[in-house]
N, C-alpha and C positions, 0 to 999 in steps of 0.2 A: 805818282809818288816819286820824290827825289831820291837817285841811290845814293847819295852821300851821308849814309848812316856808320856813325863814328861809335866805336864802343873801345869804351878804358877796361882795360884788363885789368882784374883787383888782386886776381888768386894771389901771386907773391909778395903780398903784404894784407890786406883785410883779408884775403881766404887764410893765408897760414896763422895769422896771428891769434889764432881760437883755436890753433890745433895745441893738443898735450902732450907732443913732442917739439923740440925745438930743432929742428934742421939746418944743418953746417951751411954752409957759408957755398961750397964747391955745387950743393945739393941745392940750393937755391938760385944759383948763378943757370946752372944747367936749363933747371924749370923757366926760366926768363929767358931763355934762349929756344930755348922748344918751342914757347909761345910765339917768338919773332918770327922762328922759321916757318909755322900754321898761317902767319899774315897778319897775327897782329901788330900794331902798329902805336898804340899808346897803353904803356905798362909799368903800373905803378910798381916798383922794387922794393921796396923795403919804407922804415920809418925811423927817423932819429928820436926816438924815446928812449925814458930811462930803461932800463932792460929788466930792474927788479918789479917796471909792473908789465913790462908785456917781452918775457924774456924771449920769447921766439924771434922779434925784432932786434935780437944783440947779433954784432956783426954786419951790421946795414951798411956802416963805416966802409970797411973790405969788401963789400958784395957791389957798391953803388960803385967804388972806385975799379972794381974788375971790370964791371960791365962798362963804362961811360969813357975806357981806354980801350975798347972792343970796337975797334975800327971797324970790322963786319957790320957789327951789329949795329954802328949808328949811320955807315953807309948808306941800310938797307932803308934808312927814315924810320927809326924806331924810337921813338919819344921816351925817353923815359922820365922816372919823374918818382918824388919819395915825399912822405907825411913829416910833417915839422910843428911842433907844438908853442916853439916858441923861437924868442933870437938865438940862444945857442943850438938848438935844433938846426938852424938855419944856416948856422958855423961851421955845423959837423958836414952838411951837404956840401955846402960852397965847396968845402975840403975835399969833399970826396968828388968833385966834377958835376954834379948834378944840376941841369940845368930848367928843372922845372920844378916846384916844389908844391902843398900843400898843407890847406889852414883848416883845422874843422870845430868850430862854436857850433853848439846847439842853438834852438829853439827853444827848447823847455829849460827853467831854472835849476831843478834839481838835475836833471843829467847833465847838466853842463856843470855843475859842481862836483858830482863825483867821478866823469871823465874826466876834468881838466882841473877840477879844484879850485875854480874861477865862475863867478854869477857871469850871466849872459852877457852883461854889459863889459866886465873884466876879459872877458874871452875874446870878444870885437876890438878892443882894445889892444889887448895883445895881437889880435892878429890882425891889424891894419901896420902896430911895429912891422913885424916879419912882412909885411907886403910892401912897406915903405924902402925896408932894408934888401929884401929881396930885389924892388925896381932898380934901386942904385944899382945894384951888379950884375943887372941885366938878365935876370930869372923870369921868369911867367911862375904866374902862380894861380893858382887853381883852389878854389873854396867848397867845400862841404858844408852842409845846414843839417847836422844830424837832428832825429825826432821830428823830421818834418813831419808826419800824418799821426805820430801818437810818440806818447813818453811810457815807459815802462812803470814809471813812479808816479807821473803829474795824469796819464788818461788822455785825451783829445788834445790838441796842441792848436789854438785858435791861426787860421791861417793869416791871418795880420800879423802873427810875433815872427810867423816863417818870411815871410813879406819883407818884414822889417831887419832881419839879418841876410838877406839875399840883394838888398840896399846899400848898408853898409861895407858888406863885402867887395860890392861891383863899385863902390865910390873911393873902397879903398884901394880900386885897380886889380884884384883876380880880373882871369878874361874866360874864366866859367862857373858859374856856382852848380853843384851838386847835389839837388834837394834830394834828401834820404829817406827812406822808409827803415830806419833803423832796426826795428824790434817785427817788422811783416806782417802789421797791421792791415796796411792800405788795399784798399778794394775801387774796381774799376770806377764805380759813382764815384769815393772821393775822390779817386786821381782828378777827374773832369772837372768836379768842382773845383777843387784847390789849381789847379794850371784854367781854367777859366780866370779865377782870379790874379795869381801867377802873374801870366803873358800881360795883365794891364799893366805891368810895373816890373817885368824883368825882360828882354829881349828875347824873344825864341831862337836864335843863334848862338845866347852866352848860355843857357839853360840845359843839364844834366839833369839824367833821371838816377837812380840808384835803388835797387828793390834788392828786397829780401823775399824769401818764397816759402816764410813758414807757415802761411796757409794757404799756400798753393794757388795765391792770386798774380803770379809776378811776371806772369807771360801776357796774361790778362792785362794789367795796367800798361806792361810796355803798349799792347794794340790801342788803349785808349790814348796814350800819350803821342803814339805816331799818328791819327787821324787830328791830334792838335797842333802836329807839325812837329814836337819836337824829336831830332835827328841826332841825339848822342847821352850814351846810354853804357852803367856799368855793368860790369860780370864779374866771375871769377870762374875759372876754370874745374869743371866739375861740380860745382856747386859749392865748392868749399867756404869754409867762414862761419860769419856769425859776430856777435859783439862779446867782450870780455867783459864790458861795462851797461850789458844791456841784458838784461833774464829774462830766459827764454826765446831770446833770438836763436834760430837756424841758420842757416847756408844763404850766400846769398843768389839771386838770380844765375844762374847755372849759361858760363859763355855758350857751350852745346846747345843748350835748349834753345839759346835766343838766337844763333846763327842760323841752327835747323829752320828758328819758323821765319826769320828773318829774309834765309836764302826761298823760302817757300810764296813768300812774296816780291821775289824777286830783287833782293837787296844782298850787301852785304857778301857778294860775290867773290870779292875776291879772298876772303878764308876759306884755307883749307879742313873743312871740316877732320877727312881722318886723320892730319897732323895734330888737330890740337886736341883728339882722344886718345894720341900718341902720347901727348904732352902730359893729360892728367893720368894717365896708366901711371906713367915712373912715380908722379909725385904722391899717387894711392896708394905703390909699394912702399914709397918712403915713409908715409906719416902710419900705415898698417892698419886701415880700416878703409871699406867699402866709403868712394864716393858715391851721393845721390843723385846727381844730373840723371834726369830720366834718359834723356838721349845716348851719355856717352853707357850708360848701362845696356840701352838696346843694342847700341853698336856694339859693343864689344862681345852679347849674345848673339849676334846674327853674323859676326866673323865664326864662332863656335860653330854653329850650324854650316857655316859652307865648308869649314874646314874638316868634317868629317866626310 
């Protein structure tokens, strides 16, 4: 098995942005730096949205411009890279340094109307602008397919309409699509099937996974996805997240948990596991409630035990 197993850090933007606190700017900066120092290496910062619907992402402006003038931090090869919903989205980045950005169209009709407020086809549209706007200024840009294995409104999402924007996407020049399990639906069978069908019509190098773990399948699916080859794969730190625009979604895929089983198969080496349980302590204190990563919960009971 190849160790070149990549994983996007989500916690400071899809983990915060479900939390019911909104955290400062210096408090956000800090957590994306904690992450770098653990070893990660591609970490999504923040999102240029409007802020009256996802206010925890206000501030992205000054948070994206700290960090991408943090000579350290981009020294170290630390990718960073923020959510853009449209051309001015795309404006606000430019401005703030940011040199990789992100597009996210659904699958399903109705979630993509009341995320984005745009039908499917409206959504692809728009985000082919931002991808055409982004090439000129020399950005990479990176695609999301949320509702890939279910819609929280529509039910089952036929793997031809996921197909069909994972197409679009890669024709309008992203150089990774991110299929989602939005709402933590998906189960090892369908991972299989849908990446059986997948891999005939999207490249297994341009291919992201992205789980959510609300029924505790999302350790599970990454194993089915690795025996299909595919090698990059999201998290968020502590398990944190969830959708604003999706009910009933949890936490998504927990970075801990996936490094643990990760490094257990002999991958994914070079994180520092207890740094990045350093990293979600502070940001557990900050938002004031117990993260779920089963991992960083064990560890931080089994420091308890040696320190008595």
């Amino acid at each position: 098995m190849s160790d070149a197993v990549s994983i996007v850090e989500l916690g400071p933007r899809d983990g915060l942005q479900n939390e019911a606190v909104a955290l400062d700017v210096a408090t956000r900066a800090a957590f994306v730096r904690a992450l770098a120092a653990a070893g990660l290496r591609r970490i999504e910062a923040g999102a240029f949205v409007r802020p009256d619907r996802v206010p925890q992402m206000a501030g992205s402006d000054q948070l994206c411009s700290t960090l991408t003038a943090d000579a350290a931090l981009l020294g170290a090869g630390v990718r960073l890279s923020a959510l853009v919903p449209n051309l001015k989205g795309l404006e606000r980045a430019v401005a703030a340094g940011v040199r990789e950005v992100a597009v996210f169209p659904a699958a399903s009709e109705t979630f993509s109307r009341r995320n984005l407020n745009q039908g499917v086809d409206e959504a692809l549209a728009s985000a082919a602008e931002v991808c055409a706007a982004a090439t000129r200024q020399g950005l990479a840009v990176r695609g999301y397919v949320s509702t890939a294995f279910g819609c929280p409104y529509e039910g089952p999402v036929p793997v031809a309409a996921v197909i069909r924007v994972c197409e679009h996407l890669l024709a309008a020049g992203v150089h990774e699509v991110a299929v989602s399990d939005t709402i933590g639906v998906a189960h090892p069978g369908q991972v299989r099937d849908v990446l059986s069908a997948m891999l005939t019509a999207v490249p297994r190098e341009r291919l992201a996974l992205h789980f959510h773990d609300t029924r505790g399948t999302a350790l599970a699916n990454v194993l089915v996805a690795l025996d299909a080859g595919v090698r990059t794969f999201d998290a968020c730190a502590g398990g944190l997240g969830g959708c604003p625009f999706a009910p009933g979604a949890t936490g998504n895929l927990a970075t801990e948990d996936l490094v643990y089983m990760l490094q257990g198969l002999g991958l994914a080496r070079d994180i520092d596991l207890d740094a990045l349980v350093e990293a979600s302590a502070a940001i557990e204190e900050a938002i004031g409630h117990p993260l779920p990563s089963r991992c960083y919960r064990a560890t931080l009971a089994s420091r308890r035990v040696r320190s008595r």
